[in-house]
Backbone as CSV, one residue per row, in Angstrom:
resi,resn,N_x,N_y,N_z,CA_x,CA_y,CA_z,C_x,C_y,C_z
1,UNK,154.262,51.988,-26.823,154.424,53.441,-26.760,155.086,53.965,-28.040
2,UNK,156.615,53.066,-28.494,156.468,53.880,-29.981,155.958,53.490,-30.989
3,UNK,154.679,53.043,-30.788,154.028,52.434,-32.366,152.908,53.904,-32.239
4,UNK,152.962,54.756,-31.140,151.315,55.875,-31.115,152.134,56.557,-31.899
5,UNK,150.966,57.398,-32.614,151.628,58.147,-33.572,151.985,59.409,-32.904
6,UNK,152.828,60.350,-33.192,153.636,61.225,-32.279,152.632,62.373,-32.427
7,UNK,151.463,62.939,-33.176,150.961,63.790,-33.099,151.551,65.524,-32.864
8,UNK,150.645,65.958,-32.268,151.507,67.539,-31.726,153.010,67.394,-31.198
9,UNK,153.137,66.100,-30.791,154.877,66.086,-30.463,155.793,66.645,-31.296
10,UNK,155.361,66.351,-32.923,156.447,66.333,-33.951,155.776,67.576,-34.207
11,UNK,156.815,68.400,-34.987,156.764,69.860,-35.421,156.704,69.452,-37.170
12,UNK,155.448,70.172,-37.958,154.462,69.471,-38.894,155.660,69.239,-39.915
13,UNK,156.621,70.729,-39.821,158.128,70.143,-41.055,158.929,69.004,-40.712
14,UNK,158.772,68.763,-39.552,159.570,67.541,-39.261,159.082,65.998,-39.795
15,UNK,157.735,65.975,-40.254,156.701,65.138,-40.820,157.816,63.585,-41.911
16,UNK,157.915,64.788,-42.683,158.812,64.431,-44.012,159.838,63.385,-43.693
17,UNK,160.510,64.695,-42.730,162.244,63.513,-42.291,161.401,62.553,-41.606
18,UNK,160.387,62.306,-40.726,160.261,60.944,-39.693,159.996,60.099,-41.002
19,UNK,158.780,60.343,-42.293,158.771,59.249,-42.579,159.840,58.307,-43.409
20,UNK,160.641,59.280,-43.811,162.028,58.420,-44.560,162.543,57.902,-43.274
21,UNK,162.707,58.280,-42.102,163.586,57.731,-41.194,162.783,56.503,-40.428
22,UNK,161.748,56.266,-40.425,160.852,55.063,-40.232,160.795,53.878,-41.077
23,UNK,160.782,54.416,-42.398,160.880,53.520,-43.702,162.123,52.840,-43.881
24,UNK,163.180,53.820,-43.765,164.625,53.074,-43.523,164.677,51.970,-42.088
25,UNK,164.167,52.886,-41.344,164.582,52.191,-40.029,163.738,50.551,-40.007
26,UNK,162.129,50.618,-40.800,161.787,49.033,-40.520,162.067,48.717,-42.161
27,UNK,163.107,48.967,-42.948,163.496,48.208,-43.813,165.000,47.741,-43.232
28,UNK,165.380,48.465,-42.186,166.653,47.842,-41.442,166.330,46.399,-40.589
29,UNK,164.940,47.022,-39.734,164.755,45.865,-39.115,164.599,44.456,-39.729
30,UNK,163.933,44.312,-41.236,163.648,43.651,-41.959,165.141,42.698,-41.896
31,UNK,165.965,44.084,-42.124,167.248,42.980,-42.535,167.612,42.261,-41.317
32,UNK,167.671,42.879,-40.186,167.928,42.340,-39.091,167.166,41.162,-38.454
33,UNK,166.390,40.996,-38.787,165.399,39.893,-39.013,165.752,38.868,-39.584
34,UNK,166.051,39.135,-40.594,166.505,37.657,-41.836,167.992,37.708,-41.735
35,UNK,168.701,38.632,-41.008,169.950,37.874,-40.159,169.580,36.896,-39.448
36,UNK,169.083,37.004,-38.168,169.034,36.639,-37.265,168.194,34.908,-37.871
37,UNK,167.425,34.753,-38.497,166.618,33.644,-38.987,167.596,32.866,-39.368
38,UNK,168.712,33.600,-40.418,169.883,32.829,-40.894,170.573,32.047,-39.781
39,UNK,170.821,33.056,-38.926,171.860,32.495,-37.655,171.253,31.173,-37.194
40,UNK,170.134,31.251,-36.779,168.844,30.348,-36.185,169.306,29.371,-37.123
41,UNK,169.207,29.245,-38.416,168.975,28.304,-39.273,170.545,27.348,-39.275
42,UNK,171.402,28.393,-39.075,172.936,28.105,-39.212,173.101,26.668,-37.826
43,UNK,172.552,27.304,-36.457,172.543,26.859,-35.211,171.939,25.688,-35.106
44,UNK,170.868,25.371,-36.115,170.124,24.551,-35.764,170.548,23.457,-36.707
45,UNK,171.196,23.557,-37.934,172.170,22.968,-38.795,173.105,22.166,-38.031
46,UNK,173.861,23.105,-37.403,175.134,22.151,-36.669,174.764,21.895,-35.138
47,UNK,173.324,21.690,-34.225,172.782,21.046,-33.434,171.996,20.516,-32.932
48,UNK,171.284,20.157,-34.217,169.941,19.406,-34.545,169.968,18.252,-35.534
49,UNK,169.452,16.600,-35.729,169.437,15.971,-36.264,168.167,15.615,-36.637
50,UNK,167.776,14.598,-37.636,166.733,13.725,-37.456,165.225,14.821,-37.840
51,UNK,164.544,14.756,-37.031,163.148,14.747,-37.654,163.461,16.418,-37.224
52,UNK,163.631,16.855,-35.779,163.818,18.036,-35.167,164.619,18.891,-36.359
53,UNK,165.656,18.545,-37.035,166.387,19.382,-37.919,165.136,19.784,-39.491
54,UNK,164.674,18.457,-39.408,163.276,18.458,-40.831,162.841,20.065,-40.595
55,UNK,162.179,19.842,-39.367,160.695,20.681,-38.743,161.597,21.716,-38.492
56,UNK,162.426,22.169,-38.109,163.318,24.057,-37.796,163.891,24.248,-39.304
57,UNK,164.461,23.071,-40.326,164.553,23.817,-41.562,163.516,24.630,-42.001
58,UNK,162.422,23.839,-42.129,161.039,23.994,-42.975,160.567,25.025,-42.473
59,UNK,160.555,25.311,-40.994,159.617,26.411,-40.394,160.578,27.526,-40.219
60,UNK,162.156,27.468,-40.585,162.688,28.990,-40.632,162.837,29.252,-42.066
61,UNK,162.580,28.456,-42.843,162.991,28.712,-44.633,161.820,29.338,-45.054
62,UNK,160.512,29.372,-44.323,159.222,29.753,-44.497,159.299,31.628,-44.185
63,UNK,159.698,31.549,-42.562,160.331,32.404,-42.313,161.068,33.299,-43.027
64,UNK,161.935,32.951,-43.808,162.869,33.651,-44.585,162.053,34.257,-45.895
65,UNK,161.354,33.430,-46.447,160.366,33.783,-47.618,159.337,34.699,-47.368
66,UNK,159.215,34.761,-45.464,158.144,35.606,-45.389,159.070,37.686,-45.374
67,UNK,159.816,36.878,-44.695,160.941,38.452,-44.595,161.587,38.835,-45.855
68,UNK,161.290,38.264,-46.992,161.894,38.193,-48.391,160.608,38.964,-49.118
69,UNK,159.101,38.642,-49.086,157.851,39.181,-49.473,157.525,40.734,-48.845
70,UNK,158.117,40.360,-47.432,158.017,42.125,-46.288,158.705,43.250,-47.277
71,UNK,159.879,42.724,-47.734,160.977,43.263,-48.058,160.327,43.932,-49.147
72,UNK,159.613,43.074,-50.306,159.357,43.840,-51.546,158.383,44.416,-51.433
73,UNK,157.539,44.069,-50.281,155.917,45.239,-49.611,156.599,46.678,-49.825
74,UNK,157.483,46.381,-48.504,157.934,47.494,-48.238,158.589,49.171,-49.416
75,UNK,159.330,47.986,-50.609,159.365,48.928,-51.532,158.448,49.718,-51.978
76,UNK,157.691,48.155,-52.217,156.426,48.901,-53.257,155.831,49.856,-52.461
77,UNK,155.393,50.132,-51.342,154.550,50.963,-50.484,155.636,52.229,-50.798
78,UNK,156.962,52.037,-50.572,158.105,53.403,-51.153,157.461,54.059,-52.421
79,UNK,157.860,53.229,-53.157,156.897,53.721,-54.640,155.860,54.261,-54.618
80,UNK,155.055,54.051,-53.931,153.814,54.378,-54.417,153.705,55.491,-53.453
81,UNK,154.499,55.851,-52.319,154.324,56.876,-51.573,154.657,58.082,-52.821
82,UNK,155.705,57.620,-52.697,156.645,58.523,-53.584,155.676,59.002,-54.905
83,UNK,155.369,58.299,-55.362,154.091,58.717,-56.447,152.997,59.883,-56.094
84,UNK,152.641,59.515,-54.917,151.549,60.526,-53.861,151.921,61.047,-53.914
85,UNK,153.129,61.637,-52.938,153.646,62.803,-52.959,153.578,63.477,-54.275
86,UNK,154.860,63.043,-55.282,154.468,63.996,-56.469,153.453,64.532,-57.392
87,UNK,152.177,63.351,-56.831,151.054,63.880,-58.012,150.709,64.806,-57.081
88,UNK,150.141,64.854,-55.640,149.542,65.854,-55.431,150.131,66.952,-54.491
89,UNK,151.541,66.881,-54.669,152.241,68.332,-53.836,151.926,69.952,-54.995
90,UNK,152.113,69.629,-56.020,151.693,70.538,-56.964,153.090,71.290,-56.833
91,UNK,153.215,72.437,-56.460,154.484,73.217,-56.455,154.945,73.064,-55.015
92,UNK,154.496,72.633,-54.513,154.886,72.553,-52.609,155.740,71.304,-52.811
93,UNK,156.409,71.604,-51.532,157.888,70.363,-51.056,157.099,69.401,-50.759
94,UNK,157.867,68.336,-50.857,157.222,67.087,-49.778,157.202,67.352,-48.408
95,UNK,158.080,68.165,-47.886,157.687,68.409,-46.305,156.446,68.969,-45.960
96,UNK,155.968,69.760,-47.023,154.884,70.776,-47.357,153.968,69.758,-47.393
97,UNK,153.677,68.773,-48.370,152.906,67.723,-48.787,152.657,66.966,-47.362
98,UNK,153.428,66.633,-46.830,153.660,65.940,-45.827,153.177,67.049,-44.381
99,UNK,152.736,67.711,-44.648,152.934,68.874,-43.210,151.322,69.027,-43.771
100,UNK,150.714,69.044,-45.038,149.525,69.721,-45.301,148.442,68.113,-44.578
101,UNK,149.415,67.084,-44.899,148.351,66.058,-44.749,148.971,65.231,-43.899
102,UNK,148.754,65.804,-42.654,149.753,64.671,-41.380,148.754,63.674,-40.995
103,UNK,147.556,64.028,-40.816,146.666,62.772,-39.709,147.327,61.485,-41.088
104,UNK,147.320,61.527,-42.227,147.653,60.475,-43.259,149.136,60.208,-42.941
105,UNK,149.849,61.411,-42.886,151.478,60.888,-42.962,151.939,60.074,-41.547
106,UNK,151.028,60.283,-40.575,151.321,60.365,-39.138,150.936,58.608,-38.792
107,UNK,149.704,57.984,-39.650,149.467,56.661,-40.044,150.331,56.095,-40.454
108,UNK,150.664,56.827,-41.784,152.210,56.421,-42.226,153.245,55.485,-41.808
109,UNK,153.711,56.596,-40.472,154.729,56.118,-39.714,154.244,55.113,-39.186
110,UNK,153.441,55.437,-38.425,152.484,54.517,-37.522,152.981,52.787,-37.919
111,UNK,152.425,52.735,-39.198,151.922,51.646,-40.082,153.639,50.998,-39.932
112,UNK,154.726,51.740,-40.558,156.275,51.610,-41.004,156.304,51.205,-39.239
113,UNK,156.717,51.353,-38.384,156.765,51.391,-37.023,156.096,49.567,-36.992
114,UNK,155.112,49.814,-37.156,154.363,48.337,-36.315,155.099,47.115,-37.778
115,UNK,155.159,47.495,-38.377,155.802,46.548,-39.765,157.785,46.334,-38.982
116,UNK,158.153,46.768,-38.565,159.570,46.593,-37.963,159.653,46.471,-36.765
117,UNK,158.389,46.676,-36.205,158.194,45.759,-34.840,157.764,44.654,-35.050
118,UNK,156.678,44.383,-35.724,155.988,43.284,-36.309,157.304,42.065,-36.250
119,UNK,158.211,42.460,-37.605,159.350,41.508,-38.386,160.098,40.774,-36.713
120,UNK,160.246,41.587,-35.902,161.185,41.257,-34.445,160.240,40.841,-33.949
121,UNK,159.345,40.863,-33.166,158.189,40.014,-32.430,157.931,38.350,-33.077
122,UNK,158.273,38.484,-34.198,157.838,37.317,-35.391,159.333,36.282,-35.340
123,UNK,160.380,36.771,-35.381,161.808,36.151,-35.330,161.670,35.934,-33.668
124,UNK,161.365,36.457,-32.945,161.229,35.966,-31.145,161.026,35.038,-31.427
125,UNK,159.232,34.886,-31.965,158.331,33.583,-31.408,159.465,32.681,-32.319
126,UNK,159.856,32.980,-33.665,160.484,31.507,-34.210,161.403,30.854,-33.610
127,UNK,161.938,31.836,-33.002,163.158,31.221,-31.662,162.974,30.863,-30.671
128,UNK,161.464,31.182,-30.625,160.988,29.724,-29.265,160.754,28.609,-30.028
129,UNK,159.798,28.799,-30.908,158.963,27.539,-31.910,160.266,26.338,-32.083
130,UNK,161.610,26.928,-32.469,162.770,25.931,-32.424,162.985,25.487,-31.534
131,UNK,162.836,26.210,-30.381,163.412,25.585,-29.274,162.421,25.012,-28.913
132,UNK,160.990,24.460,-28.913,160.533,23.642,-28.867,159.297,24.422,-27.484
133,UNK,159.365,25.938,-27.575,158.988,26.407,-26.125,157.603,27.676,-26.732
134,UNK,157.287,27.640,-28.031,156.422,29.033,-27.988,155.721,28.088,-29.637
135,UNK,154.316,28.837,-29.949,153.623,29.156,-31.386,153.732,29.911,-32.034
136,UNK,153.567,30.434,-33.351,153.447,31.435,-34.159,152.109,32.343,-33.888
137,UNK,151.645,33.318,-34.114,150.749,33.956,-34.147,151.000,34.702,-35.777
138,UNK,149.250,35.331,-36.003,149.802,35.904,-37.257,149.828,37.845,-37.282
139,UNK,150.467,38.018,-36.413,151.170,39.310,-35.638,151.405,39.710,-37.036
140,UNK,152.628,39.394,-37.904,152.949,40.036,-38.931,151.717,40.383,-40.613
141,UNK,151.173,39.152,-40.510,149.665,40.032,-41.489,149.389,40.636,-41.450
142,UNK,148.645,41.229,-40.083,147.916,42.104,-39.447,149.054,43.477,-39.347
143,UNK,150.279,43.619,-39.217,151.001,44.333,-39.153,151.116,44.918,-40.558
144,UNK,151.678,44.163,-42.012,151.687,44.773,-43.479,150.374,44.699,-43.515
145,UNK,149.261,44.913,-43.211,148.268,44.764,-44.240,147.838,46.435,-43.540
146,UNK,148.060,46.956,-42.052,147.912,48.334,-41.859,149.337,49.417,-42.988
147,UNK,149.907,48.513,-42.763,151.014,49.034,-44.087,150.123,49.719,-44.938
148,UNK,149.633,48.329,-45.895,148.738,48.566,-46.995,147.952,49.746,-47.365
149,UNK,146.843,49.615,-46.369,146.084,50.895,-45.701,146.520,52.265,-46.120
150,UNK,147.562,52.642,-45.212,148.109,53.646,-45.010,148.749,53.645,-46.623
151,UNK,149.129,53.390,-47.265,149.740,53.210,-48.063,148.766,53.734,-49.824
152,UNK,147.718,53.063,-49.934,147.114,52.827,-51.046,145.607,54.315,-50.582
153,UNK,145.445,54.768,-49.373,144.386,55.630,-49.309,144.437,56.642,-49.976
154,UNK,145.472,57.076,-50.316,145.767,58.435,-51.221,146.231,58.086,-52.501
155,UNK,146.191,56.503,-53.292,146.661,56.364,-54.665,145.731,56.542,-55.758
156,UNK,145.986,56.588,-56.671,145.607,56.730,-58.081,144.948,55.589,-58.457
157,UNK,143.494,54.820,-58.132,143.215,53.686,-59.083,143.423,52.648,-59.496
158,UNK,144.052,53.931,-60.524,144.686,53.402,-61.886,146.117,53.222,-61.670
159,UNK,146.639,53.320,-60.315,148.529,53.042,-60.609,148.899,51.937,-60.876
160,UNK,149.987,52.428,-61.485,150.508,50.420,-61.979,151.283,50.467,-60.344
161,UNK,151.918,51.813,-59.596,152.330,51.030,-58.200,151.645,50.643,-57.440
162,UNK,150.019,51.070,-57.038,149.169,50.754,-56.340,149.219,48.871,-56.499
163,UNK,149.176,48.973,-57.640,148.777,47.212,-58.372,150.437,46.159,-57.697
164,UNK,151.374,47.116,-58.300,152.384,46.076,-57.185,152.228,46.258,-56.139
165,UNK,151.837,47.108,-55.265,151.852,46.846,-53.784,150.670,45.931,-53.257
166,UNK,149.596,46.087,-54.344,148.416,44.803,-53.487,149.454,43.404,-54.368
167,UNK,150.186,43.083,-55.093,150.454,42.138,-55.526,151.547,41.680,-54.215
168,UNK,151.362,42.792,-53.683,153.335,42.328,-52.922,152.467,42.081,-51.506
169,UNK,151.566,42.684,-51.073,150.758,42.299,-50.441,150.083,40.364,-50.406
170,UNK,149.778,40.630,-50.757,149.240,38.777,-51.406,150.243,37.871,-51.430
171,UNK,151.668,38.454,-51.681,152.650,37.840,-51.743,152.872,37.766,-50.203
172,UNK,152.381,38.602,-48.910,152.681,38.768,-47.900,152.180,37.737,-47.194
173,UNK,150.494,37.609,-47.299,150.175,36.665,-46.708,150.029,35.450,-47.153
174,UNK,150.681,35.088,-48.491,150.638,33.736,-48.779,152.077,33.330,-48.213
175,UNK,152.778,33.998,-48.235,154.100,33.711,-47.048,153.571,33.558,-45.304
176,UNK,152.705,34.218,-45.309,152.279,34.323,-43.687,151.592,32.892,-43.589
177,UNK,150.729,32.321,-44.815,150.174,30.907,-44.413,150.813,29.800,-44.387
178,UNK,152.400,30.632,-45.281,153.269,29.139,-45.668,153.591,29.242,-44.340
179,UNK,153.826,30.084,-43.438,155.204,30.248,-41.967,154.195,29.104,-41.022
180,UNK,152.915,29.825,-41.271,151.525,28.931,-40.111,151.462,27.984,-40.942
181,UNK,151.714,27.258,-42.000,151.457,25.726,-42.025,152.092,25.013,-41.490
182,UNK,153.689,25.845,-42.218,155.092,24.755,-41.853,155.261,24.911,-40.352
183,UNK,154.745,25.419,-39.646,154.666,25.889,-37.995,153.738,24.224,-37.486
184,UNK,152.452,24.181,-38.128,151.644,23.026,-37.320,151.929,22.041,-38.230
185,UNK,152.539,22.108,-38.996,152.880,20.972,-39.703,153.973,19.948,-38.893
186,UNK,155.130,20.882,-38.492,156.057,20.660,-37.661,155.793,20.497,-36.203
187,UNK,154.654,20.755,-35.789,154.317,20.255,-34.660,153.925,19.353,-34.326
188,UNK,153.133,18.842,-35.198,152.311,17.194,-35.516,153.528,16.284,-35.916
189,UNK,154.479,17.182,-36.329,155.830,15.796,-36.784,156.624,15.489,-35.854
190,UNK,156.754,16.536,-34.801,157.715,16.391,-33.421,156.347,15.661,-32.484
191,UNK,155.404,15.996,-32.563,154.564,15.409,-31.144,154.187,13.899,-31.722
192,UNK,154.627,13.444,-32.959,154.321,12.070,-33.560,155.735,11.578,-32.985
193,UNK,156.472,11.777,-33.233,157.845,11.463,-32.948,158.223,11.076,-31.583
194,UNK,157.899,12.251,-30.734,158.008,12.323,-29.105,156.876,11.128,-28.753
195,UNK,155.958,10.641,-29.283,155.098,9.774,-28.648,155.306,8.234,-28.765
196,UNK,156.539,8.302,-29.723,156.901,6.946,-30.387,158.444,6.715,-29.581
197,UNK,159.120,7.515,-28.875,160.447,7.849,-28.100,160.351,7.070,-26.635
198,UNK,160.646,5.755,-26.413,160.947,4.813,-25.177,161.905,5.322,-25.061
199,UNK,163.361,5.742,-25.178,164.306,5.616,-24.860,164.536,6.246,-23.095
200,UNK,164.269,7.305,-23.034,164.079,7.325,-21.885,162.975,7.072,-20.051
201,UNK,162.550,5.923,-20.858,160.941,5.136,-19.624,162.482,4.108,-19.375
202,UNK,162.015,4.078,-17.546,162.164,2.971,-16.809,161.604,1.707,-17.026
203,UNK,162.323,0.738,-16.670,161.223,-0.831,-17.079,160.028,-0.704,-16.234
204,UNK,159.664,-0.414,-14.940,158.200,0.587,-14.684,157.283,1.123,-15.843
205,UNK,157.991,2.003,-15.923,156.816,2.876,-17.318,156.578,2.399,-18.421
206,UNK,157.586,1.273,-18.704,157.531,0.255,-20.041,156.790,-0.167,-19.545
207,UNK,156.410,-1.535,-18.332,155.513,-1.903,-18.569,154.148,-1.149,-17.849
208,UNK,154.096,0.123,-17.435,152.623,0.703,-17.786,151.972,1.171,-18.924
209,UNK,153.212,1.567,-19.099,152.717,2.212,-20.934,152.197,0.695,-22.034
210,UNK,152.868,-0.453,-21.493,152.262,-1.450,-22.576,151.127,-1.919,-22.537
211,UNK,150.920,-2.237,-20.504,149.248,-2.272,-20.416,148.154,-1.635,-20.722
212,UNK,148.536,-0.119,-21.212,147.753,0.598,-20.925,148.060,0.785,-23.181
213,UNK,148.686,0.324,-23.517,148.525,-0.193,-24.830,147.637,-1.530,-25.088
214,UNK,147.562,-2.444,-24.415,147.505,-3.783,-24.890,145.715,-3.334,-24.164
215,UNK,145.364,-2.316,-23.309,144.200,-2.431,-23.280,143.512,-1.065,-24.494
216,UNK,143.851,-0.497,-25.095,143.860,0.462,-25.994,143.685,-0.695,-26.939
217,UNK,144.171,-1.263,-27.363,144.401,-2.063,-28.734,142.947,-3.142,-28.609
218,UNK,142.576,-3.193,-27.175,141.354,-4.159,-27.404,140.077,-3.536,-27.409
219,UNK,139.953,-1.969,-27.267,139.294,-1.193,-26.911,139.015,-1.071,-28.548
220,UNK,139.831,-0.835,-29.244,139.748,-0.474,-30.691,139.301,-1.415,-31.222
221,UNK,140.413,-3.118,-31.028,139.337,-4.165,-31.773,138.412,-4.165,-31.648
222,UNK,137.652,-4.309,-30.145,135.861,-4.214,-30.186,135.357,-2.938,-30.581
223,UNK,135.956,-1.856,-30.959,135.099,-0.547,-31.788,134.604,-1.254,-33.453
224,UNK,136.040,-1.758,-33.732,136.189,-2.366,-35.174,135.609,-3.423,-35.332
225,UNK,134.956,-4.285,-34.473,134.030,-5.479,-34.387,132.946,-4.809,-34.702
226,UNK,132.255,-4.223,-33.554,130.541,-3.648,-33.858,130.746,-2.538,-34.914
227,UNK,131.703,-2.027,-35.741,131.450,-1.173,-36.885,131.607,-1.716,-37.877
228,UNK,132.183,-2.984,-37.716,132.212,-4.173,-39.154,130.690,-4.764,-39.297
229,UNK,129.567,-4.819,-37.725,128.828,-5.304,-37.763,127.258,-4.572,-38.363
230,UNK,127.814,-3.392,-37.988,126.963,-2.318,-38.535,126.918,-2.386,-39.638
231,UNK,128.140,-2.005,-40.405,128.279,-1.741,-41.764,127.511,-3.227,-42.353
232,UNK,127.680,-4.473,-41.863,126.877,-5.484,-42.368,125.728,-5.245,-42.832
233,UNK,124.926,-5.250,-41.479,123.446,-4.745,-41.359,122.863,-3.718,-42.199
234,UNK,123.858,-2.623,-42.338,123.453,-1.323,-43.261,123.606,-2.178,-44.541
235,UNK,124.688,-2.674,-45.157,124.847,-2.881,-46.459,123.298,-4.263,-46.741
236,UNK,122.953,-4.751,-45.756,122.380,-5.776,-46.154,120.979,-5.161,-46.434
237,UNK,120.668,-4.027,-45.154,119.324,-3.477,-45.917,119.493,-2.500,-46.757
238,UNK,120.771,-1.919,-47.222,120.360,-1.647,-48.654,120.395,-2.371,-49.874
239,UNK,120.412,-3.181,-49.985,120.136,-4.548,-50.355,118.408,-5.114,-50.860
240,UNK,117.924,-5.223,-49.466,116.673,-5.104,-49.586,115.813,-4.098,-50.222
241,UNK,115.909,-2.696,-49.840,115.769,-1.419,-50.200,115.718,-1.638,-51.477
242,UNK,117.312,-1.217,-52.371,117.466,-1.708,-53.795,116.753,-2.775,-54.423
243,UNK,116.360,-3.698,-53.663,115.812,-5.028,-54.651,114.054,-4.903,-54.696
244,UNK,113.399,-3.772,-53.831,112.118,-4.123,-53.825,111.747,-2.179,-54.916
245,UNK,112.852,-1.263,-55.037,112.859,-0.217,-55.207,112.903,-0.921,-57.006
246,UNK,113.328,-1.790,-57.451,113.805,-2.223,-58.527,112.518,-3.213,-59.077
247,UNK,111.791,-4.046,-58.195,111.236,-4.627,-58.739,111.644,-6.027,-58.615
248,UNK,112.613,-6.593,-57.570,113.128,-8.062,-57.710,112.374,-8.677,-57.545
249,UNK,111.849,-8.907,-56.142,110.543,-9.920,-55.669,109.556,-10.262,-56.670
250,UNK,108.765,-9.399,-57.365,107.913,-9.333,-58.037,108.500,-9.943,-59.683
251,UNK,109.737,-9.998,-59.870,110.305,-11.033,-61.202,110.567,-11.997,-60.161
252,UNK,110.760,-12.567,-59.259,110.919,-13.431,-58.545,109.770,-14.676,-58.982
253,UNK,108.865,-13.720,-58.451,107.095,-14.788,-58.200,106.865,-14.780,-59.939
């Protein structure tokens, strides 16, 4: 409900103040975000060891780089607003500017809104992902890249701010692929880990789990028998193949 854009709600001079007060407000959230990651990171420092401490460094330091890239989006999209406005208010206020062209300013917010919801929805899931209870989604791409949008439809070309904001952009989602690597990267390192962990099986489950190894292990030798035997057979008729494709037989006789 507050990501719709407020439409006839807002009174058209009021345009102006929402969007500074949106822009501040999800450059607050931003920060509040990469608090909270810190804390996470702090927590998991002094109660996590071993492989589990590896996989929550890696996947909140990713984190942090991604709320570090939001951060300089976010300017640049400032800038370059700010540019809009002045090239084309002409002698009119920015409230004016902002009141003449709301369905755009009203995106605006829109866009600022889902970008500081985005940053908090994104620090949730990482605080399951540690705790070993939720995935990442890529919620926050999809969130700066309507930024973007809203952002670059009314620029100049030719701006050198237009050009940092797609740069800060790119910078966004190559942070968004580092968060989703170090995310399944770290999952494959805890579910390798957890599968190699006896410590808690009964002498019961020890020895089911070994039978049910020791018949795994013969299941594989005989895979690795008839694919050693194959590969024979293949290598031997190419062999043949090669030697009659060449001309052997025939220097033979």
């Amino acid at each position: 409900q507050e990501l719709r854009p407020r439409g006839l709600d807002v009174k058209q001079e009021e345009l102006g103040d929402l969007v500074d007060k949106e822009m501040a407000a999800t450059a607050a959230a931003i920060e509040t975000a990469s608090a909270r990651i810190e804390e996470m990171l702090s927590k998991a420092r002094a109660g996590d060891t071993g492989v589990k401490l590896e996989v929550n460094e890696r996947i909140l330091g990713s984190c942090t780089g991604l709320m570090q890239a939001i951060h300089i989006l976010v300017l640049a999209s400032k800038d370059l607003q700010r540019e809009i406005v002045d090239s084309g208010r002409g002698a009119a206020s920015p409230k004016e500017f902002y009141a003449k062209n709301s369905r755009w300013t009203e995106g605006l917010i829109s866009a600022s809104k889902a970008v500081g919801w985005g940053a908090t929805v994104m620090v949730d899931a990482a605080d399951l992902v540690v705790q070993g209870k939720g995935t990442f989604e890529e919620l926050m791409k999809n969130s700066t890249a309507q930024l973007v949008a809203a952002s670059k439809v009314k620029a100049d070309k030719d701006s050198a701010n237009l050009c940092k904001l797609q740069q800060a952009s790119r910078g966004v989602n190559q942070a968004t692929a580092g968060v989703v690597a170090s995310t399944k990267a770290g999952k494959s390192q805890v579910e390798e880990k957890d599968s190699m962990d006896f410590s808690s099986m009964t002498l019961t489950q020890i020895k089911r789990q070994e039978m049910d190894s020791q018949v795994r292990v013969l299941e594989l030798e005989n895979q690795l028998q008839k694919e050693r035997q194959k590969l024979g057979e293949l290598r031997k008729k190419h062999y043949e193949l090669a030697g009659v494709a060449e001309g052997w037989e025939e220097d033979g006789e």
